[in-house]
N, C-alpha and C positions, 0 to 999 in steps of 0.2 A: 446659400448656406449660412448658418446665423455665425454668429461670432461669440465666443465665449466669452463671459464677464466671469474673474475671480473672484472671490474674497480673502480676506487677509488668513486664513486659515486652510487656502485651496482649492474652496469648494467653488461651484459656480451654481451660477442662478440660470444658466442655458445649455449645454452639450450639443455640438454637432458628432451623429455616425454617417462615419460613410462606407459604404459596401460598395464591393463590385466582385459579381460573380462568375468572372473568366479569370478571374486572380488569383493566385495561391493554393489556386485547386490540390487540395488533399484529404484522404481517405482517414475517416474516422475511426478508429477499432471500435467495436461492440463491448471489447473487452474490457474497458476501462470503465464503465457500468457494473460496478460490483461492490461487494460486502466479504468480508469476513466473518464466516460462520462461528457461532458460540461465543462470540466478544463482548455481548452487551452487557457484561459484569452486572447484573441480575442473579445468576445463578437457576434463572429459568431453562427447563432440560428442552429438547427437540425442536418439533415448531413451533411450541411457545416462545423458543429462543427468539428473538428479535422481533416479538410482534404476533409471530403463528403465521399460517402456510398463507391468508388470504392477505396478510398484510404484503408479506414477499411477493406475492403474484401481482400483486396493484402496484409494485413499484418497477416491476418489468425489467430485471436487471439482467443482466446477462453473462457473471463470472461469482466465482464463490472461490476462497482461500479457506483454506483447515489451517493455522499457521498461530505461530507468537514463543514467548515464550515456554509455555508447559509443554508443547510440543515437541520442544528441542532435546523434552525428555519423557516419551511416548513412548513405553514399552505396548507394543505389537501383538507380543505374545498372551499377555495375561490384561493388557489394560491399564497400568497404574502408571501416574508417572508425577514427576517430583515440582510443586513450585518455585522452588530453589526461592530467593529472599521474597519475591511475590506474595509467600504464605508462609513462612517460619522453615522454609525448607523441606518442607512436610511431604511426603509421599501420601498421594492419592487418587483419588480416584475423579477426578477436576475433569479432565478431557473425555472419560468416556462416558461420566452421566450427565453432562451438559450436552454434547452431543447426540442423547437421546437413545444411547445402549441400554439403559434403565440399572437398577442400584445394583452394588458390587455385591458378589456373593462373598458372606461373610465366614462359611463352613466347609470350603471347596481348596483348602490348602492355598498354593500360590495363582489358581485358576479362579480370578476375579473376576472376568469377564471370556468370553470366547475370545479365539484369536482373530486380533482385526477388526472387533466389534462395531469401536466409534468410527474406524474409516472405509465399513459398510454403509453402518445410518447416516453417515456426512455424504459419501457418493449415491448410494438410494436419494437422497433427496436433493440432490445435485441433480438426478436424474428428472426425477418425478419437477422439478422446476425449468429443466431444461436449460442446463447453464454447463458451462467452462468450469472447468474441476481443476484447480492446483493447489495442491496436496505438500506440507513439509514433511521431508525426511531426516533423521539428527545425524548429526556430526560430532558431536562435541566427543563422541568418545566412552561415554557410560548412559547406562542406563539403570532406574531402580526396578528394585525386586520385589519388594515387596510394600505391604504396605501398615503404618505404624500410627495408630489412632485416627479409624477409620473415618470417622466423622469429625474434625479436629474443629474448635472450635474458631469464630474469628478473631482472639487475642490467643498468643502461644504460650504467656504464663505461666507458670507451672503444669507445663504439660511437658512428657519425656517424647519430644519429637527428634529424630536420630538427625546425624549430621548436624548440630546446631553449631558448628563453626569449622570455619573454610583449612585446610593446608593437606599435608599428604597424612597427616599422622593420624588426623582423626574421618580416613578412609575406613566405613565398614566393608570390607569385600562380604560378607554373608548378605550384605541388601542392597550391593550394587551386580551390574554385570556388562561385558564388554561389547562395546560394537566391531562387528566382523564387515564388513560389506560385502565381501566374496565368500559363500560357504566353500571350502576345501571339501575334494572327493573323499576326501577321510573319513568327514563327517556323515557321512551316506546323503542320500540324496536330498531334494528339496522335500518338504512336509507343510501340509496346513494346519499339522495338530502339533509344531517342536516343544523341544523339551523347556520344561521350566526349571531342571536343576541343572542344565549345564553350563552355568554361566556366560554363554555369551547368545546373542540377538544375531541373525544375520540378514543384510537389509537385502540381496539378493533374493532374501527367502521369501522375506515380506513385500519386494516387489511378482515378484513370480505368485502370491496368495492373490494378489489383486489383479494380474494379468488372466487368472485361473477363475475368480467371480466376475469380472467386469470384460476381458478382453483388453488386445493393447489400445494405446492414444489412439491410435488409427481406426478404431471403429465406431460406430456409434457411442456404445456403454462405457469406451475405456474413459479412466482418469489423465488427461491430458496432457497434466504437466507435473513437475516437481521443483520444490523450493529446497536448495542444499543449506538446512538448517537456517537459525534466527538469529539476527541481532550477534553478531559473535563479538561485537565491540563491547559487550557489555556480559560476554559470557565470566571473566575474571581478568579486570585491571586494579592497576595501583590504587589503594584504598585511599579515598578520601576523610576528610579533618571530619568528615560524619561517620567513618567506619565501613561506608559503601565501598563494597569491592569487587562488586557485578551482580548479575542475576544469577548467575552460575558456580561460582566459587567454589562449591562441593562436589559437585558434579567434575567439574574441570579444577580441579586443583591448581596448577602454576597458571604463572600471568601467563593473559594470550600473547602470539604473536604474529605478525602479519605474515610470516611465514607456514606457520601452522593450519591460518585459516585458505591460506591458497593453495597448501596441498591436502586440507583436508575436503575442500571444495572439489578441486580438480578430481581426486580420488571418486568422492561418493557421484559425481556425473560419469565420470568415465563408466563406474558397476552401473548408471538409469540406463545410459545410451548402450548399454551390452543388453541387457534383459530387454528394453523397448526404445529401438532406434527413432521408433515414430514418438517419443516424448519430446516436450521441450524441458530443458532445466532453466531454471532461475536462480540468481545468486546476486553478490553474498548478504541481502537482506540487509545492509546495516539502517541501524538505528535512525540515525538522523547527518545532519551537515559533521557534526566532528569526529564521527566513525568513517565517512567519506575524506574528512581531514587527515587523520592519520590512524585509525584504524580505533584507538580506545575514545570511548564517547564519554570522556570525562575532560575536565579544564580546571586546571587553578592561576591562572592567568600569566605564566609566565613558560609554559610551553615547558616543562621541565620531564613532565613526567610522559614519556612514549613506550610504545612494546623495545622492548631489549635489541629487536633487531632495527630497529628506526632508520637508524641511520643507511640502510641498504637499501630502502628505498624512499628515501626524502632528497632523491637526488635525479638527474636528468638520465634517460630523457622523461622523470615519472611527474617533476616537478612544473617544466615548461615545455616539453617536448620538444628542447632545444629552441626554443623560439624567444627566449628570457623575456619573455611579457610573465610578470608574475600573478596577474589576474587573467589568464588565456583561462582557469580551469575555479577559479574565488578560489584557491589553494587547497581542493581538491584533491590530494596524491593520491591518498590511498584507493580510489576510485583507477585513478590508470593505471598504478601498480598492478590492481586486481585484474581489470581491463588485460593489459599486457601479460600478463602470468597466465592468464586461461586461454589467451590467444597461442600462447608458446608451446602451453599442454595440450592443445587440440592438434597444434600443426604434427604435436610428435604421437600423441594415439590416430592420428589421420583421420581424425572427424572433429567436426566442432562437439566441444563440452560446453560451451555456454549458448546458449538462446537468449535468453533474455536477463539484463542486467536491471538488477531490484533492489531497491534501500526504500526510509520510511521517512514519514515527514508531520512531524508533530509540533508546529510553528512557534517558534520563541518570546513572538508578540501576536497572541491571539487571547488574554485572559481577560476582556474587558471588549464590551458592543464597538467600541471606536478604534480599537486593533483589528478586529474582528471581521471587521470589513473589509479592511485592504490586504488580510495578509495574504490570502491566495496571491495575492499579487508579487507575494518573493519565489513565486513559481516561475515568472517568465519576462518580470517587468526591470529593466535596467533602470527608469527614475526612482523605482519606489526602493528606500533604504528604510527596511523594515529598523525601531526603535529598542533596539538587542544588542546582544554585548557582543554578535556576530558582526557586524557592521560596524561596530565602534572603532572608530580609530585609534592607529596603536595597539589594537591583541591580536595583529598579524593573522585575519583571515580575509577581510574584502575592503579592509578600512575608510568605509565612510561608501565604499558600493552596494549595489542591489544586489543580492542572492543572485536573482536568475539561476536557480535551480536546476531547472528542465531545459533551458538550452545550452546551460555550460556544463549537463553530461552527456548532452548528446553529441557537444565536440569531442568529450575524453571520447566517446564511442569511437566518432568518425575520426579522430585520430591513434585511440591502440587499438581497436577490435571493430574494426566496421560490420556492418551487416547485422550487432549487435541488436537484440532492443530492447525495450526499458518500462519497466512498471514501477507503480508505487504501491506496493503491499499491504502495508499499513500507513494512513491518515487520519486524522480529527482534526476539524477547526473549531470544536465547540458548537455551544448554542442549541441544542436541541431543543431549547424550553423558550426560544429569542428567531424572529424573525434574521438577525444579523448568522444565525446558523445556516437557514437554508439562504442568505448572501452566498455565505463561503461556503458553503456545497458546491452551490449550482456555477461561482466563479474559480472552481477548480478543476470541476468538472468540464467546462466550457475549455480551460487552460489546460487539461489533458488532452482533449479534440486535437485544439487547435497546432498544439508543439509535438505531437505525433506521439506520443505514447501510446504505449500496447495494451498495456494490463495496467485498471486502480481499483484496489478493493478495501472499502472504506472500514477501519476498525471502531466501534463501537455501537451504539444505539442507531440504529437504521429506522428512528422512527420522531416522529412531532415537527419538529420544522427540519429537519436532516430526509426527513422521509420526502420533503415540499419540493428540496433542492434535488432530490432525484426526478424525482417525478416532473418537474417542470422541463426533463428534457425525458421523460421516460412514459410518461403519463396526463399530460398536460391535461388532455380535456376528459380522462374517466373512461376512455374506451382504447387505452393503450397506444395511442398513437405518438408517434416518438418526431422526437428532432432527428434529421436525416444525416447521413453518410456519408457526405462532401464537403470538407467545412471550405469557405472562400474569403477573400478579404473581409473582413471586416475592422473598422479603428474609429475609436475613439477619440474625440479633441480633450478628453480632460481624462485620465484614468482613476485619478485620488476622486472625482466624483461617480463615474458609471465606467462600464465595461460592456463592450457587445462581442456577441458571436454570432454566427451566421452560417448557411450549411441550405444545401441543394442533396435534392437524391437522383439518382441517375434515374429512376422509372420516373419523374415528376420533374424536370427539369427545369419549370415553368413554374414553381411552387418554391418561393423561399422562406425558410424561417427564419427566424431573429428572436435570440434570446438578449434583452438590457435587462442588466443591472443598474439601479440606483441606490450607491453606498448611504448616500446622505440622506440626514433628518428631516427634511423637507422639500417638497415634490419638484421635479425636476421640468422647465421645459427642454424636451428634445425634436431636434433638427434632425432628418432621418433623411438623405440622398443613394440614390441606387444608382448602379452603373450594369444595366441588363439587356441581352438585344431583344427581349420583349417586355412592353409597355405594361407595370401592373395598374390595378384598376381600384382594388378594394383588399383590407386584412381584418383577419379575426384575431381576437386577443386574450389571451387566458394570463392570468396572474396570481400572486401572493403577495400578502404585504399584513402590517398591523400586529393584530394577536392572533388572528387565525390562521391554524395550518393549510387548509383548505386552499387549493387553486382554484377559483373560479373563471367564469368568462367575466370579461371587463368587457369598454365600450370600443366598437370596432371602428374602421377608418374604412370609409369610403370613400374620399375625397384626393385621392393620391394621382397627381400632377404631374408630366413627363419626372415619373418613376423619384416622385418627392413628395412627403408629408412631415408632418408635426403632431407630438401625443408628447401630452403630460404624463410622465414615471412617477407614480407616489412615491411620498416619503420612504425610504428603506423597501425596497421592491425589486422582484424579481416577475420581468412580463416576459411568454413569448408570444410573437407576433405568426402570424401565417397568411403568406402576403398573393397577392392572386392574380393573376391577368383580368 
């Protein structure tokens, strides 16, 4: 095995990996191969959205989200729903013609769209691609009505967009209307045609419309899972020294509270698991690390400003689980408050309301090729202290520690809510237009494998070098063949310079792949030791690197020595290897 030489900056000028694949044996979900539908902030409608229907199929993914902010205020019935600060607060029609319902009708009173429209054409080609469908539903409480400068332009300047500032006074009830979740038998029965003047939405109705065209989770066509609403950390907090006081502010009038969000969660799964016991729900979406922290994803650095209720739950056992290690969880709370409060409400409706626990990850040091590289690495890696004020010592969240992300919520799991599991809903590492994007693609994706995550569906442009980092585990050689289903040890001697993953399939036992990473700007030699009870003989090799998105074949190894070889990693490179008897 070679030995590593540093340099004064980290990097080395050698890497040893070592694998062994009777170790660590665990199961990769399929599900963490995915995209977020209509995100690429383009404003291109259907399969043009992220590339068009061949770009999607060449990258062989396997989960799709309808989710985000505009969602959180997706009227069902007619199609319109509101950007809240995203667009001047402006009601529109944003979700269902990017989606690929086609343009709003502008002469048909408050019937803009059929009912359900966009969450036909998103499930239709959900279908038609053959992928895992999870669907947000809203929570927040309103919804809009109507809709007020149809095509609004991209500055709001003198234009009369309604709602243009947050509090209860300046509530229009004639262009908002209420979320029901349960329709009362009052109300007559369920309908796929309800009404548009009776001010409220009911989501029972709108799950039972899509249990009526699709069938439930349980069958081929149904929609599989549900998301209880977005980001709620961000729906309406204390306003910041810029005026920001969430996404939501109009919509949701008073500051959130962590209270509000765990029984409005609780609530809207209890109505998915009555109408379709075979769904999963996901929750609560938040934001990023300090909606995890305490529930509002804002900071001014002296921890002053929390939801009203705070203090009820910034205390044990949510804090340390009684274990007073105040990094057991990088101070986490509101993750096992949440954890713990759904486990409470499941034990008393006597079934589980949570399946899978979901928040987002939009990295604090990723804006520059040389962050860019390592920050996947605050998904799982204890030495790496990403260069953020999260990690700074002194503002009382990890002080001078590694994120580790993904294995210190998989403790909150296994310690408030086991059996629990875990997606990331929304992510971006940048770089679509930089080889250092498809790095942090594909060493996110490798770090979703590896730490067992369920569900990750990537937010943004699904395409250029973001498209490379799928595909080098989805597509590697052009004819869809994937990195396999069993991931096993694999470790690196130096992680600030490369990162490997590794993985076996149970039909091919005898077949390993190997995806390295090489962070750094100049090519790496790699030491590569196997620990397998069959002897391999020869590997093929497909890669990225440079300015080209393209993966190509590189040059193979045939020379591999009681299950040992050596291959130089280009500069900034992502290779997988496919190794043979």
């Amino acid at each position: 095995m070679s030995v590593a030489l540093y340099c004064s900056q980290g990097w080395a000028q050698s890497v040893s990996f070592t694998v062994d694949t009777q170790l660590e044996r665990k199961s990769i979900s399929p599900l963490i191969y995915g995209y977020n539908a209509y995100a690429d902030g383009t404003n291109r409608a259907g399969w043009d959205n992220q590339g068009g229907l061949s770009q999607l199929q060449s990258l062989n993914l396997r989960s799709r989200r309808l989710g985000g902010n505009t969602m959180t205020s997706y009227n069902w019935e007619n199609g319109v729903s509101n950007s809240g600060a995203d667009w001047c607060n402006s009601s529109n029609a944003a979700v269902s013609a990017t989606s690929g319902a086609g343009s709003p009708s502008q002469n048909n009173g408050l019937a803009y769209y059929a009912p359900g429209a966009a969450l036909k054409s998103f499930q239709d080609q959900s279908l038609t691609l053959g992928v895992y469908s999870l669907l947000q539903l809203p929570a927040a409480g309103k919804l809009p009505k109507d809709i007020i400068n149809l095509y609004p332009p991209s500055t709001c300047q003198g234009y009369d967009l309604w709602q243009s500032s947050a509090g209860p006074s300046n509530v229009d009830t004639a262009r908002w209307v209420s979320i029901i979740n349960d329709k009362p038998a009052s109300a007559g029965t369920y309908t796929s045609t309800p009404s548009l003047t009776d001010g409220v939405v009911y989501i029972d109705e709108e799950l039972q419309f899509l249990l009526q065209q699709y069938g439930s989770a349980a069958t081929a066509r149904g929609i599989k899972a549900y998301e209880l609403d977005n980001e709620p950390d961000l729906w309406h907090h204390w306003a910041t020294a810029s005026g920001d006081a969430g996404t939501h502010a109009n919509l949701y009038p008073t500051l959130t509270t962590a209270s509000d969000v765990i029984q409005r969660n609780s609530a809207l799964a209890t109505t998915v698991k009555r109408v379709d016991a075979s769904a999963e729900t996901y929750g609560p979406a938040l934001s990023g690390y300090l909606g995890l922290f305490s529930l509002w994803s804002i900071w001014d650095g002296s921890q002053s400003h929390q939801p009203a209720d705070w203090n009820q739950y910034n205390a044990e056992p949510y804090l340390t689980n009684n274990t007073g290690d105040r990094y057991r969880y990088n101070g986490m709370t509101f993750a096992n408050a949440y954890l713990a409060k759904m486990r409470q409400a499941s034990t008393t409706a006597g079934n589980r309301l949570l399946d899978v626990f979901s928040f987002h990850y939009y990295p604090q040091a990723s804006s520059n090729a040389a962050d860019r590289v390592q920050a996947a690495r605050s998904l799982w890696d204890a030495s790496y202290v990403e260069p953020s004020w999260i990690t700074q010592s002194g503002n009382g969240f990890t002080d001078g520690r590694g994120l580790q992300m993904l294995p210190k919520l998989q403790q909150a799991i296994n310690d408030f809510y086991p059996g629990t599991k875990l997606a990331v809903t929304e992510y971006d590492f940048g770089g679509k237009t930089d080889i250092t994007g498809a790095i942090a693609q594909a060493d996110a994706l490798g770090a979703f494998g590896k730490q067992g995550v369920y569900l990750a569906t990537y937010f943004g442009d699904a395409e250029g070098f973001i498209a490379s980092g799928f595909k080098i585990f989805r597509n590697y050689d052009g004819a869809q063949s994937i990195f396999p289903e069993l991931s096993v040890r694999a470790i690196s001697s130096n992680n600030t310079s490369a990162s490997i993953y590794a993985a076996v399939s149970a039909n091919d036992p005898n077949t390993l792949h190997i995806v390295a990473i090489n962070r750094q700007n100049s090519n790496l030699t790699s030491s590569i030791q196997i620990n397998n009870p069959v002897n391999f003989k020869y590997a093929q090799v497909w890669g990225v690197s440079g300015t080209n998105t393209a993966i190509t074949a590189r040059t193979s190894v045939s020379n591999i020595s009681k299950n040992k070889f050596s291959y130089t990693l280009p500069a900034r490179s992502v290779l997988h290897f496919v190794i043979k008897p």
